[in-house]
py3Dmol code that shows the C-alpha trace and the ligand (Angstrom):
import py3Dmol

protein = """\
ATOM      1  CA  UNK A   1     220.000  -7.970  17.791  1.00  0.00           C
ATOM      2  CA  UNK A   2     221.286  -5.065  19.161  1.00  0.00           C
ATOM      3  CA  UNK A   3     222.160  -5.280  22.503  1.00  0.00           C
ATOM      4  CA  UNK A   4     224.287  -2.273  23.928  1.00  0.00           C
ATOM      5  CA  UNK A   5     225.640  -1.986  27.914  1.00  0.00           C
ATOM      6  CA  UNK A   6     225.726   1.609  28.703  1.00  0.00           C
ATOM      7  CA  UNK A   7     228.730   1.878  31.345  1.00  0.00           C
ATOM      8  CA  UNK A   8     229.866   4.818  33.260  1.00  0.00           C
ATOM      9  CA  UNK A   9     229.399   5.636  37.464  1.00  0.00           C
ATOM     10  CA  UNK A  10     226.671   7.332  38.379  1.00  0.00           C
ATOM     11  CA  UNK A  11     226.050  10.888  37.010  1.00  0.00           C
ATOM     12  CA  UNK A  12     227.999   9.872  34.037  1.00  0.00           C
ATOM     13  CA  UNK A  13     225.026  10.764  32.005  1.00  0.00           C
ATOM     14  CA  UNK A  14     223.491   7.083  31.254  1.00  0.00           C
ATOM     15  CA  UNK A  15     219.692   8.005  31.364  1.00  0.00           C
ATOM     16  CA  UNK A  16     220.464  10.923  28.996  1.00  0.00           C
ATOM     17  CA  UNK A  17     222.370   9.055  26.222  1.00  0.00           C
ATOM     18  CA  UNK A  18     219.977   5.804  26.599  1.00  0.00           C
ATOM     19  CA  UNK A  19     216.867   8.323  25.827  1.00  0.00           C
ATOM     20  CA  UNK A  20     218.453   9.235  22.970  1.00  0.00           C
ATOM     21  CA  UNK A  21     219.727   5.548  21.759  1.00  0.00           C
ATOM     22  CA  UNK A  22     216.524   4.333  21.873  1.00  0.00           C
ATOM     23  CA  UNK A  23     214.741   6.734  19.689  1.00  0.00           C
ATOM     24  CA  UNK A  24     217.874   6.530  16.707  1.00  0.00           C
ATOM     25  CA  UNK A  25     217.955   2.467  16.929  1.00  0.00           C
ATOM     26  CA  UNK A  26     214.335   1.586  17.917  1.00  0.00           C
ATOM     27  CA  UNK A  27     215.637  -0.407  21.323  1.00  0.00           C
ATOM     28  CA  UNK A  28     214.454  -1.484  24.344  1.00  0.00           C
ATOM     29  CA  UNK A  29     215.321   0.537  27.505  1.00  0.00           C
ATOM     30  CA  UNK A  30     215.870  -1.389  30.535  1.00  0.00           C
ATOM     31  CA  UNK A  31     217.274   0.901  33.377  1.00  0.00           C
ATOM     32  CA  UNK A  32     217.263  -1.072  36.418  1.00  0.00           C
ATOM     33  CA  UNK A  33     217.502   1.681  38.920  1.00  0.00           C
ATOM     34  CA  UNK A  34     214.452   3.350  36.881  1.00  0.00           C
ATOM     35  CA  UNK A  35     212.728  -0.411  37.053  1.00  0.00           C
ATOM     36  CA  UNK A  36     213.520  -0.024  41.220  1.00  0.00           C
ATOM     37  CA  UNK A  37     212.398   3.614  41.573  1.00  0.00           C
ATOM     38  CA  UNK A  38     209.123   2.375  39.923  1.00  0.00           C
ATOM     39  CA  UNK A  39     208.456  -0.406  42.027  1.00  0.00           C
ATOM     40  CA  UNK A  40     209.165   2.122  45.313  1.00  0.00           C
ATOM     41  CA  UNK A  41     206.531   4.283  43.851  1.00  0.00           C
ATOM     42  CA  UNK A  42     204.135   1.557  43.629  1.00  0.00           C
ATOM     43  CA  UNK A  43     204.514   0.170  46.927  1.00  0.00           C
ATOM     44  CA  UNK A  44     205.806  -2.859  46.342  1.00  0.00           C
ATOM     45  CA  UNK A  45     207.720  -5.845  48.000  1.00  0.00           C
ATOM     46  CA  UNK A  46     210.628  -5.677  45.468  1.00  0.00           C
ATOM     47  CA  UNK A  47     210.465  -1.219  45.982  1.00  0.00           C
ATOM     48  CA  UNK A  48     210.698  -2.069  49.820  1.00  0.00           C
ATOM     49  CA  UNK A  49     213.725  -3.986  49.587  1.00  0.00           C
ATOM     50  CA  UNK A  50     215.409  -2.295  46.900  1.00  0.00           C
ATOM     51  CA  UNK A  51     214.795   1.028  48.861  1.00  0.00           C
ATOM     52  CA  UNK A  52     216.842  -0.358  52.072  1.00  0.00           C
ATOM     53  CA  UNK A  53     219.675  -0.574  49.742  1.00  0.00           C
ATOM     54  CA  UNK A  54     219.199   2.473  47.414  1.00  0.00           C
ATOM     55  CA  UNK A  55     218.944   4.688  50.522  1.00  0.00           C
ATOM     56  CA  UNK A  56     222.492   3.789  51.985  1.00  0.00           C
ATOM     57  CA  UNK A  57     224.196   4.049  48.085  1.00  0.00           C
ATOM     58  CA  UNK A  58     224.445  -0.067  47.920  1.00  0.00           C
ATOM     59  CA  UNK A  59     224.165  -1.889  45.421  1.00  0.00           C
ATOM     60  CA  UNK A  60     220.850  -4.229  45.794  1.00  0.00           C
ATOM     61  CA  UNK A  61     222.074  -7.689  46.051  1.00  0.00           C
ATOM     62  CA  UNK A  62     222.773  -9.720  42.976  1.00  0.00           C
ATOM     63  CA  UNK A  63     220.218 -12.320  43.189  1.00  0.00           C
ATOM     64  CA  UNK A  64     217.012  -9.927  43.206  1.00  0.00           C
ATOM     65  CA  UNK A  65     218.170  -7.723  40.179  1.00  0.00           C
ATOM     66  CA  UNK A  66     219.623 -10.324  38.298  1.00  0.00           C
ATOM     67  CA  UNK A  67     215.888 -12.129  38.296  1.00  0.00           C
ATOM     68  CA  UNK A  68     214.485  -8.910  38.032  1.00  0.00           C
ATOM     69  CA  UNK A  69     216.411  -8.043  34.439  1.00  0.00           C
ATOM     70  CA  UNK A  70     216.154 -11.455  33.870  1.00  0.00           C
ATOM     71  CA  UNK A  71     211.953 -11.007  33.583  1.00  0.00           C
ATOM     72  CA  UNK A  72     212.344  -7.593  31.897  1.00  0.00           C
ATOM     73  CA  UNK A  73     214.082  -9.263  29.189  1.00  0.00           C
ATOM     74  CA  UNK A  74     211.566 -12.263  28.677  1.00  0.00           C
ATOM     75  CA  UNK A  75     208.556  -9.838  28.591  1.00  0.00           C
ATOM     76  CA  UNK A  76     210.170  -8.658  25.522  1.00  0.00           C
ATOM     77  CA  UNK A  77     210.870 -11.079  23.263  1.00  0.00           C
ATOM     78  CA  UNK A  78     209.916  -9.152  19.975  1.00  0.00           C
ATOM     79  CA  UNK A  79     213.144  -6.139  20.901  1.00  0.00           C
ATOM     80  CA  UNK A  80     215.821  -5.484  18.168  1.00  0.00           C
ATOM     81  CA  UNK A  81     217.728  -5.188  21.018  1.00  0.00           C
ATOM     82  CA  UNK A  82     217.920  -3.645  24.404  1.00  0.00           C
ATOM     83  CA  UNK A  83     219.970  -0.888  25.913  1.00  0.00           C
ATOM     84  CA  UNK A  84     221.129  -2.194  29.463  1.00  0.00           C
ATOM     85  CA  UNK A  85     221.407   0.687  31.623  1.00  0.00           C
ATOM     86  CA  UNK A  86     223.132   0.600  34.956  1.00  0.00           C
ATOM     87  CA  UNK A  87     223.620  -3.327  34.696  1.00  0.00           C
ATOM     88  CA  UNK A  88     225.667  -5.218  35.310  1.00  0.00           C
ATOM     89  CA  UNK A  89     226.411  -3.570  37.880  1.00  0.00           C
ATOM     90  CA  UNK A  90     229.110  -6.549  39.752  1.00  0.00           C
ATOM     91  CA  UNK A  91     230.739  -9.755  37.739  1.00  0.00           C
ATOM     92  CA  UNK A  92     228.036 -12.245  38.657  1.00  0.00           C
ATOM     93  CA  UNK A  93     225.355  -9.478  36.857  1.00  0.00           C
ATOM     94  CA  UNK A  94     227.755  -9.936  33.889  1.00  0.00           C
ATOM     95  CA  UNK A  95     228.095 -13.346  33.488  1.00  0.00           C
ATOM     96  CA  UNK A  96     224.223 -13.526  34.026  1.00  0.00           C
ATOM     97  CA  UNK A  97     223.534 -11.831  31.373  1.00  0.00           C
ATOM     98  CA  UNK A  98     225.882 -13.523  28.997  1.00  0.00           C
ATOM     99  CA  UNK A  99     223.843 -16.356  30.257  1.00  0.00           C
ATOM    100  CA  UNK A 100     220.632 -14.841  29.937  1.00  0.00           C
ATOM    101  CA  UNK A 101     220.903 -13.612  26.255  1.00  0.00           C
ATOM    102  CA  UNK A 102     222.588 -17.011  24.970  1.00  0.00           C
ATOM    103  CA  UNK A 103     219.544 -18.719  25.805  1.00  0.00           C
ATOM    104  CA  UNK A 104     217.505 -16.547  23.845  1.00  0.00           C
ATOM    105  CA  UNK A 105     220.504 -17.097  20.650  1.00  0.00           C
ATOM    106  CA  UNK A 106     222.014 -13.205  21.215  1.00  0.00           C
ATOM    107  CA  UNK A 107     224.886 -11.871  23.137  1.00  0.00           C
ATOM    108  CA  UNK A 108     226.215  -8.365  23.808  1.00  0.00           C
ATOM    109  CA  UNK A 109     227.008  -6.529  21.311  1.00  0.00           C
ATOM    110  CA  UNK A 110     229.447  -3.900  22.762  1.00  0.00           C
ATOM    111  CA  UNK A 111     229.436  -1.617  26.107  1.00  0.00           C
ATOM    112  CA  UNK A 112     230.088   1.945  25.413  1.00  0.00           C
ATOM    113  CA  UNK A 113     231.354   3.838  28.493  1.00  0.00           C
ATOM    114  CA  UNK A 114     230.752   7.061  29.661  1.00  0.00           C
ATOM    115  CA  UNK A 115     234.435   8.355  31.166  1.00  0.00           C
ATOM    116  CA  UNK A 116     233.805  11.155  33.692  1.00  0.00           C
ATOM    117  CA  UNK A 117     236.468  12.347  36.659  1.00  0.00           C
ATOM    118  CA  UNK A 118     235.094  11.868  40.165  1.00  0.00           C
ATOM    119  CA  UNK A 119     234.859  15.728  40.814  1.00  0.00           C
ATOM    120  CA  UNK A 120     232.595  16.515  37.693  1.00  0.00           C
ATOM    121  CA  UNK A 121     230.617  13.229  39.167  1.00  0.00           C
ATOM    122  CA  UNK A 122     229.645  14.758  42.179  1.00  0.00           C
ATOM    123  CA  UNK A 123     229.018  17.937  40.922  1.00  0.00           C
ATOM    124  CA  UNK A 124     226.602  16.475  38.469  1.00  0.00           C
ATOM    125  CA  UNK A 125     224.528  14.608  41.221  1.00  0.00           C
ATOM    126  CA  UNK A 126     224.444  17.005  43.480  1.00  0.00           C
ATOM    127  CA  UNK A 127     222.878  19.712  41.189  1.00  0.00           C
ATOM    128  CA  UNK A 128     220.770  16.823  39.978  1.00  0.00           C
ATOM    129  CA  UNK A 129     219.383  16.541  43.181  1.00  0.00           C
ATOM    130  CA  UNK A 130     218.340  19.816  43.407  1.00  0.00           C
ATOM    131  CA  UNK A 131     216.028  19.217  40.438  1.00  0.00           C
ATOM    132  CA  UNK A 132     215.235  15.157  40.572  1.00  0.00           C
ATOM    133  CA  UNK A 133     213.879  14.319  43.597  1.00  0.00           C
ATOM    134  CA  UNK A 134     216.155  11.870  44.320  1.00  0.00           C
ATOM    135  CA  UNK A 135     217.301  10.933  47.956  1.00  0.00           C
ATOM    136  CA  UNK A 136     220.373   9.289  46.891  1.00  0.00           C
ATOM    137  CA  UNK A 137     221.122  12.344  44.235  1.00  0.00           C
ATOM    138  CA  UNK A 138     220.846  15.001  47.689  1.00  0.00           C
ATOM    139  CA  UNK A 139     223.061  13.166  50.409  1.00  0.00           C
ATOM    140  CA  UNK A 140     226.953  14.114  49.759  1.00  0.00           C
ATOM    141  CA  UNK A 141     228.072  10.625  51.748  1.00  0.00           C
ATOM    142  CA  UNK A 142     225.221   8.356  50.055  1.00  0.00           C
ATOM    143  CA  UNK A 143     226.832  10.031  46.507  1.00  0.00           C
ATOM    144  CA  UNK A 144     230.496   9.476  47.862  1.00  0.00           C
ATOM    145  CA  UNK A 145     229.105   5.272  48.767  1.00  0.00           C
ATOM    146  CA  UNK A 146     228.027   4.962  45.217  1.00  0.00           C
ATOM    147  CA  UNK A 147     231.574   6.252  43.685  1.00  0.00           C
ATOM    148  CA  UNK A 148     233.490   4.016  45.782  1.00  0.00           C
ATOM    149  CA  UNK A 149     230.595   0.709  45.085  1.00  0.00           C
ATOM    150  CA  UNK A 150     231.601   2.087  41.562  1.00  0.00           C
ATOM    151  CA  UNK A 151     235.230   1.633  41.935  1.00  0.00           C
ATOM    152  CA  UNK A 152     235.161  -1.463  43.700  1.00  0.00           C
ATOM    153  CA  UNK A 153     232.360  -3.886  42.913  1.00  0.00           C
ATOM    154  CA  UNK A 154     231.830  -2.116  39.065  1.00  0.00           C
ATOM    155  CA  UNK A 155     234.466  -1.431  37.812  1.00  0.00           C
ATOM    156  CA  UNK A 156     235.476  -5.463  37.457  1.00  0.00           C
ATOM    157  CA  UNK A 157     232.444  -5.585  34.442  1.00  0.00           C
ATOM    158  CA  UNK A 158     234.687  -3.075  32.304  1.00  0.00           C
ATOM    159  CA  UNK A 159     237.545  -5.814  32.554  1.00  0.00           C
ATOM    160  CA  UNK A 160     234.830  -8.729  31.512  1.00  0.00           C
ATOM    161  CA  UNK A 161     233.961  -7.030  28.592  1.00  0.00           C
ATOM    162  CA  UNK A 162     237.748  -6.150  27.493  1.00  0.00           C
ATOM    163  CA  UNK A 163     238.593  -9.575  27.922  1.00  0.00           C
ATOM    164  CA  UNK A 164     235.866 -10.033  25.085  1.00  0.00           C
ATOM    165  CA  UNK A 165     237.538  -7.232  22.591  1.00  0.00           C
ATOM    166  CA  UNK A 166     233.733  -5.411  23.439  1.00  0.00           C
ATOM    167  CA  UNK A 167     234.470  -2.306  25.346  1.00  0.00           C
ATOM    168  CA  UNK A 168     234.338   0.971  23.869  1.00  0.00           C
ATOM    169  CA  UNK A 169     235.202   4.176  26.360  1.00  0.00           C
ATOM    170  CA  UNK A 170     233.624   7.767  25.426  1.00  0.00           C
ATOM    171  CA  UNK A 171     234.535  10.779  26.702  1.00  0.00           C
ATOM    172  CA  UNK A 172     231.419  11.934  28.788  1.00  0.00           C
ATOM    173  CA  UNK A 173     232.496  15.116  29.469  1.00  0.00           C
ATOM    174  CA  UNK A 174     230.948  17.811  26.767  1.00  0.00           C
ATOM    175  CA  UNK A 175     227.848  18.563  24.966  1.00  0.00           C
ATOM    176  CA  UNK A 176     225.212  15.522  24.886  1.00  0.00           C
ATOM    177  CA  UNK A 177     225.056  16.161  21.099  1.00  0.00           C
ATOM    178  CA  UNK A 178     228.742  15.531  20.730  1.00  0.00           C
ATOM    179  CA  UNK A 179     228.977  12.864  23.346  1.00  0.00           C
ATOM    180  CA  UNK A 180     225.636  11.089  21.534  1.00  0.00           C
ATOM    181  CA  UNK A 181     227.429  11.927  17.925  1.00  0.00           C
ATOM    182  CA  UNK A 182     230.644   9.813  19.294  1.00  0.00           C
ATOM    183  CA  UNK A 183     228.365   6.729  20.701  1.00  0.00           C
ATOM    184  CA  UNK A 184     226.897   6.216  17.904  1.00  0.00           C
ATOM    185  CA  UNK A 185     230.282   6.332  15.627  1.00  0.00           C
ATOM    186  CA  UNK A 186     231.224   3.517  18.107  1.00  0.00           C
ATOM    187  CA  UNK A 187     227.892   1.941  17.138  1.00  0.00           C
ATOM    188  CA  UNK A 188     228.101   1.855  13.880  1.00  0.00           C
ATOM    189  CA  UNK A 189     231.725   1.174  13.589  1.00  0.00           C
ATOM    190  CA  UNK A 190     230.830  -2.388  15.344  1.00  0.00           C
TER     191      UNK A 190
END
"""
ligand_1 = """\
23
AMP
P 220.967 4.242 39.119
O 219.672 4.849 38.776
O 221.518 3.380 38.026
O 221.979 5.265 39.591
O 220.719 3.269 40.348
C 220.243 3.742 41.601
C 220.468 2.686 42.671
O 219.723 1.504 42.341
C 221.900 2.214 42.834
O 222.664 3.077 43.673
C 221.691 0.827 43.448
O 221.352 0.933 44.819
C 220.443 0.337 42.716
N 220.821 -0.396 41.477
C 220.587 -0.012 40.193
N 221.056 -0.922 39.327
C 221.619 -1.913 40.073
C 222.300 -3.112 39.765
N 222.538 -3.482 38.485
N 222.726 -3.898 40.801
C 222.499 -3.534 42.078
N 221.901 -2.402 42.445
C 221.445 -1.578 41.456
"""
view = py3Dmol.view(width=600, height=400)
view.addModel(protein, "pdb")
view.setStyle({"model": 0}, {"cartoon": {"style": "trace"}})
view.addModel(ligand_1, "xyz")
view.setStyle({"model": 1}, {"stick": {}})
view.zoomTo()
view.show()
């Protein structure tokens, strides 16, 4: 299997580089703020919850989104492989997963991260807002919460995977077609 972390802080251009992963290596795409978003659309217990915490810029607590990926990974037990997209998201989220995928007989393969300053960050939500809909994409201190979750809860994950000789940083800042040319170098370098 092929089982790829996408890394970077919000706006870093995940969702746009995971789109186009998926098509070249025939993955599976599990975004779990896309997974949330979905289940706020729909009304549901999970959306409710998740929503309390997605409004404010927190991160939903570990237990919920661990169990969450944890399902989205069991309902697809044919995948090559899976993009993880926004998760882990905290240390307990990455030993989890290590967890998770050694009891189906896989592990990570690598995490590729997106490097973008904190300037370019908020610009890029910000006019993302404009266009997304997104609450949390429109409020200047709900973007400035997520940057600082980022730096303090997230960025521990990029030191779990170094310890493990799998992290792989990419400069995010360009054209997608050169950023997306330079992921999958890293890919198939592995
Ligand atoms: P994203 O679409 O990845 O920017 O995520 C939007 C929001 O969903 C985040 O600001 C968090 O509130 C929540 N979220 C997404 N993924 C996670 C995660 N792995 N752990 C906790 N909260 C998450």
């Amino acid at each position: 299997m092929l089982n790829i972390v996408l890394f970077g802080p919000p706006g870093a251009g995940k969702g746009t580089q995971s789109e186009k992963l998926i098509n070249k290596y025939g993955l599976v795409h599990l975004s779990t703020g896309d997974i949330f978003r979905a289940n706020i659309k729909g009304g549901t217990e999970l959306g409710t919850l998740a929503k309390s915490y997605i409004d404010k810029g927190q991160l939903v607590p570990d237990e919920v989104t661990i169990g969450m990926l944890a399902s989205e990974v069991n309902k697809n037990p044919n995948a090559k492989g899976f993009i993880f997209d926004g998760f882990p998201r905290t240390h307990a989220q990455a030993e989890a997963l290590d967890a998770l995928l050694s009891s189906i007989n896989s592990t990570i393969t690598m995490m590729l991260a997106l490097e973008v300053e904190e300037d370019e960050l908020r610009k890029r939500l910000l006019l993302r807002g404009k266009d997304s809909g997104r609450a949390d994409d429109q409020n200047p201190e709900v973007i400035q919460n997520r940057i600082n979750v980022y730096n303090n809860e997230t960025t521990p994950v990029k030191h779990f995977y170094t310890k493990q000789s799998k992290y792989k940083g990419i400069n995010g800042i360009g054209e997608i077609d050169t950023i997306f040319t330079n992921l999958c170098e890293a890919i198939e370098k592995k």
